[in-house]
C-alpha positions as a printed NumPy array, in Angstrom:
array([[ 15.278,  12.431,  20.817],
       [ 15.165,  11.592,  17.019],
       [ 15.711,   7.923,  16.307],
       [ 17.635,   6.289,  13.317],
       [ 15.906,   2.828,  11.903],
       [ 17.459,  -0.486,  10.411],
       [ 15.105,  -1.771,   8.676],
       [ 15.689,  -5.392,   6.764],
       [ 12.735,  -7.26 ,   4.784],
       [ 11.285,  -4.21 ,   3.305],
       [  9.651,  -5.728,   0.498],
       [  7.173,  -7.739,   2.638],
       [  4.381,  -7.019,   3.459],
       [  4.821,  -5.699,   7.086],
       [  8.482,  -4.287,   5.975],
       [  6.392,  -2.139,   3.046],
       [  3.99 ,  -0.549,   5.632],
       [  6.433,  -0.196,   8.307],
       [  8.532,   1.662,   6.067],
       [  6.096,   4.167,   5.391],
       [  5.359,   4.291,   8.948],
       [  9.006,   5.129,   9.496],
       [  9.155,   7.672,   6.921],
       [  6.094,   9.626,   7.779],
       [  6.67 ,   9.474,  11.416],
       [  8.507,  12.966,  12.612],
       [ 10.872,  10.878,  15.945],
       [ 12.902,   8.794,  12.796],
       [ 15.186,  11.051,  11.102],
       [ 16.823,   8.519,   9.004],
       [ 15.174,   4.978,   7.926],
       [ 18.488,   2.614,   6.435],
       [ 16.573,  -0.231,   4.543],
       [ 19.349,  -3.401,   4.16 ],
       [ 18.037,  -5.484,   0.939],
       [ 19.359,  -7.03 ,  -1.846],
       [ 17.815,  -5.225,  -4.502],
       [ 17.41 ,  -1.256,  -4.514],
       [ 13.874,   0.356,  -4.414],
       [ 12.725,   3.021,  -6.192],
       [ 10.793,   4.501,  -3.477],
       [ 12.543,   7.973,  -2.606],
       [ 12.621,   9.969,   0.126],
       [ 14.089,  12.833,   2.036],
       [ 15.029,  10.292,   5.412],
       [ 15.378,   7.088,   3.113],
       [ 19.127,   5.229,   2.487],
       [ 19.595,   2.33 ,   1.058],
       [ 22.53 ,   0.082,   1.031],
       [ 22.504,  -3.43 ,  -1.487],
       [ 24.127,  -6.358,   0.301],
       [ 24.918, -10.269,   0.242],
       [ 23.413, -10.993,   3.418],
       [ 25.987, -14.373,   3.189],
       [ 28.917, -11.682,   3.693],
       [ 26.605,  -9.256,   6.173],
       [ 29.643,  -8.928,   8.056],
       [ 31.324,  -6.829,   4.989],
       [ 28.894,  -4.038,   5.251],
       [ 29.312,  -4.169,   9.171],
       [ 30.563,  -0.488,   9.561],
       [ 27.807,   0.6  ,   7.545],
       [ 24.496,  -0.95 ,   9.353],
       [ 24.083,   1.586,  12.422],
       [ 21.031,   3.082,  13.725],
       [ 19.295,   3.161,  17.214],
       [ 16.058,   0.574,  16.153],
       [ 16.716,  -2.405,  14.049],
       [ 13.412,  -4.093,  12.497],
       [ 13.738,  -7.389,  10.865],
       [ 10.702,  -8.464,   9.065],
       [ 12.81 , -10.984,   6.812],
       [ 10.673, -14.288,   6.078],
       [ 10.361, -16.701,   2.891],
       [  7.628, -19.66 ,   2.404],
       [  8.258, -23.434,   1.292],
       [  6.625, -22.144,  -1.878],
       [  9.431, -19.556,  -2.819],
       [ 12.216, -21.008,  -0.757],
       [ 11.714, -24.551,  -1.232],
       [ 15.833, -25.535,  -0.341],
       [ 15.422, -25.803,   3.286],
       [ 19.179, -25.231,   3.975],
       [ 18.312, -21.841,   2.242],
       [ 14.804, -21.151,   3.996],
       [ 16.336, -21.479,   7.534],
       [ 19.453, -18.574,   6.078],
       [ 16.675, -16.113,   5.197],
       [ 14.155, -16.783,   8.222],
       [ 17.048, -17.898,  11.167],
       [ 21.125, -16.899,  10.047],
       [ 20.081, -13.38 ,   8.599],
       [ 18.368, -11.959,  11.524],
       [ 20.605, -13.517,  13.683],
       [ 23.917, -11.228,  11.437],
       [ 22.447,  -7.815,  11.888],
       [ 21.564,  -8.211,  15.137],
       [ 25.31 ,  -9.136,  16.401],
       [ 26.063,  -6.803,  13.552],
       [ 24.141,  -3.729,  14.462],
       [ 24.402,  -4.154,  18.499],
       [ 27.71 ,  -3.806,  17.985],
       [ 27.71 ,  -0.473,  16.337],
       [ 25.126,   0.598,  19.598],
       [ 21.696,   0.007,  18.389],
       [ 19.743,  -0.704,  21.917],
       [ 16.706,  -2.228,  20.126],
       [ 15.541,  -4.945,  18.217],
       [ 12.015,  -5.802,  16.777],
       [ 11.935,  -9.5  ,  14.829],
       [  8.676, -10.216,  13.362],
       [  7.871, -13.947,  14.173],
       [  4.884, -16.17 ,  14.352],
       [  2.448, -17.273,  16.503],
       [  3.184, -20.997,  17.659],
       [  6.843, -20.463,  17.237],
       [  8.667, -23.067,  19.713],
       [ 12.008, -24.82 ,  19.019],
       [ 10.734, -27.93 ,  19.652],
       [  8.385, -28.237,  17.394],
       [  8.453, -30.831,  14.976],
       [  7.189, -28.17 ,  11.949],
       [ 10.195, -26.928,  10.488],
       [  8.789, -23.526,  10.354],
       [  7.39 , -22.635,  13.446],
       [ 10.241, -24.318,  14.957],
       [ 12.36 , -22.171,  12.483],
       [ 11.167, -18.958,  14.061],
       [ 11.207, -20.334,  17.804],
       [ 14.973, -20.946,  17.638],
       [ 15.486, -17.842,  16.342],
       [ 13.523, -15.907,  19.247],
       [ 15.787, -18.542,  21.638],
       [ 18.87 , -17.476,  20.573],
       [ 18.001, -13.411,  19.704],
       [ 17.798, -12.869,  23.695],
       [ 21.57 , -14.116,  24.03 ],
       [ 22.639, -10.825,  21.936],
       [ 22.706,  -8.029,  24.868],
       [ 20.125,  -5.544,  23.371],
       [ 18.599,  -2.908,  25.715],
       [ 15.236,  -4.075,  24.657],
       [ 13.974,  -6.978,  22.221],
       [ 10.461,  -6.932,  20.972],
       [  9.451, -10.208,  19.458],
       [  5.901,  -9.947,  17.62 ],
       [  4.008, -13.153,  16.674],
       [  1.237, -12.549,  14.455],
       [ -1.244, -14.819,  13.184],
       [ -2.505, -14.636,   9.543],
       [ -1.979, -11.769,   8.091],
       [ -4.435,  -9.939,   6.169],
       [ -2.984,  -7.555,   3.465],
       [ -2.26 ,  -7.543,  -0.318],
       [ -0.196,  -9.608,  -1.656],
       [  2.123,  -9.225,  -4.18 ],
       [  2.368, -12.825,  -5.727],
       [ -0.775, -14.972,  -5.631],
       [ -1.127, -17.477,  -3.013],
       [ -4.669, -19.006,  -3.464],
       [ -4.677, -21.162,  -0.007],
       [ -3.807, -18.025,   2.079],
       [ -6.129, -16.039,  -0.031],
       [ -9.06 , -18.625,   1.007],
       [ -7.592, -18.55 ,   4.42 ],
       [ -8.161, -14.722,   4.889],
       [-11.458, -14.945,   3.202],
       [-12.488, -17.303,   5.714],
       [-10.752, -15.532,   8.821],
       [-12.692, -12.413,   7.912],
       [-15.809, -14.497,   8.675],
       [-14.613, -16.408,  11.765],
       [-12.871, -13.838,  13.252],
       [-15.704, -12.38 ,  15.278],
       [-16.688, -15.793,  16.526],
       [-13.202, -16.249,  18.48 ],
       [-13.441, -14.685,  21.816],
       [-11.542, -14.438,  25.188],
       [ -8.591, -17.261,  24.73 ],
       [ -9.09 , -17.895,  20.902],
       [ -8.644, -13.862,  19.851],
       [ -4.633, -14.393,  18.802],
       [ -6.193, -16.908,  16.609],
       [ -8.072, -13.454,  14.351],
       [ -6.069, -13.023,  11.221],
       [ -4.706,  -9.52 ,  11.801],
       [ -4.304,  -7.032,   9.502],
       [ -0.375,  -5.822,   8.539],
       [ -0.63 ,  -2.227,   9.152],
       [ -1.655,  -3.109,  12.527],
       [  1.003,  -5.219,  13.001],
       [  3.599,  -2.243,  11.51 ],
       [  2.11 ,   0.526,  13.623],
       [  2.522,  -1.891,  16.904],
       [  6.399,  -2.481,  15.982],
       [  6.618,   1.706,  15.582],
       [  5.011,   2.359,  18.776],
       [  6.79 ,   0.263,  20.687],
       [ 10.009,   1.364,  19.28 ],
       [  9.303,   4.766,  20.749],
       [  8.229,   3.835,  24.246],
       [ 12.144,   2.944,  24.888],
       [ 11.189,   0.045,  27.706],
       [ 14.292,  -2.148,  28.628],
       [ 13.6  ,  -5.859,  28.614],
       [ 12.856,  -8.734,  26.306],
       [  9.157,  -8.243,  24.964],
       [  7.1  , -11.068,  23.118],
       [  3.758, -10.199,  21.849],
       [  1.274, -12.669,  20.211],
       [ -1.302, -11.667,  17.729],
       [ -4.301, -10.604,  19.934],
       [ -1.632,  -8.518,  21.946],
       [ -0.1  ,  -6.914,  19.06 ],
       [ -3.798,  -6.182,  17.789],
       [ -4.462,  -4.061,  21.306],
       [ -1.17 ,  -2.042,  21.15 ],
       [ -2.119,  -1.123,  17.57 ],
       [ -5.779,   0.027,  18.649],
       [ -4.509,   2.48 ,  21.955],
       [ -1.494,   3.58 ,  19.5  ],
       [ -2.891,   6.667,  19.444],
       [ -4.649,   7.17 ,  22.53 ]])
């Protein structure tokens, strides 16, 4: 059965490869990107629709599909209003999800973090925990949460500390075995491809998947 996407956070660096994922793969007939700006990428299955994600609920009747993705996220760096940070990486997510299971989508796939816990005393992994809490009250068929660690990928704006940080990962990477692998930066196509072939396997339940996890699923996609 052909599938229709949601897709929100395009722009980012797992949105961008997911999307491509979407488009190119032949069980997604129609891939809905929600954004605030247009892109100029075009396609045959692509539609796009500009919104105010503080009035999400005015473009209600228009976010449907079967699969939503949300790969929204913002740093300190280019969200530095916190009130605004926790919108973008908490409230957003939290709209289209009531939003779209509403109009019958039965999954949802958030990308997270690893650490995330809503205790925690750092606003940002405790940012994405309560978001993960309070996703699994909204009565999806299936959630998939996906916590990666760093991720490895071009970026579009420079960011010399995470730069470093992936420089170094590359190196340490092999050296963290057994317990320590969801520590491995991970790369983001890998962490695109898991989201897509999950979406396709159609398992009821609430799903969370760290980064050494979400590395495996990526490797036997194709198997």
């Amino acid at each position: 059965m052909e599938k229709k996407a949601v897709l929100l956070g395009a722009t980012g660096l797992i949105g961008e490869s997911l999307l491509e994922q979407l488009l190119s793969n032949s069980r997604y007939k129609e891939v809905l990107i929600v954004g605030r700006k247009k892109l100029e990428r075009q396609h045959p299955k692509l539609k796009q629709l500009v919104v105010n994600f503080d009035k999400l609920q005015e473009y209600a009747p228009q976010i449907q599909g079967d699969v939503v993705f949300c790969c929204l996220g913002t740093t300190k760096s280019k969200t530095p209003d916190l009130v605004q940070y926790k919108k973008i990486d908490y409230q957003y997510p939290l709209d289209a999800a009531t939003i779209a299971e509403n109009n019958g989508a039965e999954q949802y796939h958030l990308v997270s973090a690893l650490g995330a816990n809503p205790s925690s005393s750092i606003f940002y992994t405790k940012t994405k925990g309560e978001v993960e809490r309070d996703l699994k009250e909204i009565p999806f068929k299936s959630i998939h949460i996906y916590q990666p660690s760093l991720l490895d990928g071009d970026r579009k704006e420079s960011r010399n500390l995470e730069s470093l940080m992936t420089v170094v990962m590359r190196i340490l990477n092999p050296l963290l075995i057994s317990g320590l692998r969801k520590y491995r930066s991970i790369k983001i196509e890998k962490v695109a491809l898991a989201m897509l072939k999950k979406s396709l396997e159609d398992a009821p339940g609430t799903f969370i998947y760290p980064s050494d996890k979400i590395e495996e699923i990526s490797r036997n996609a194709y198997k």
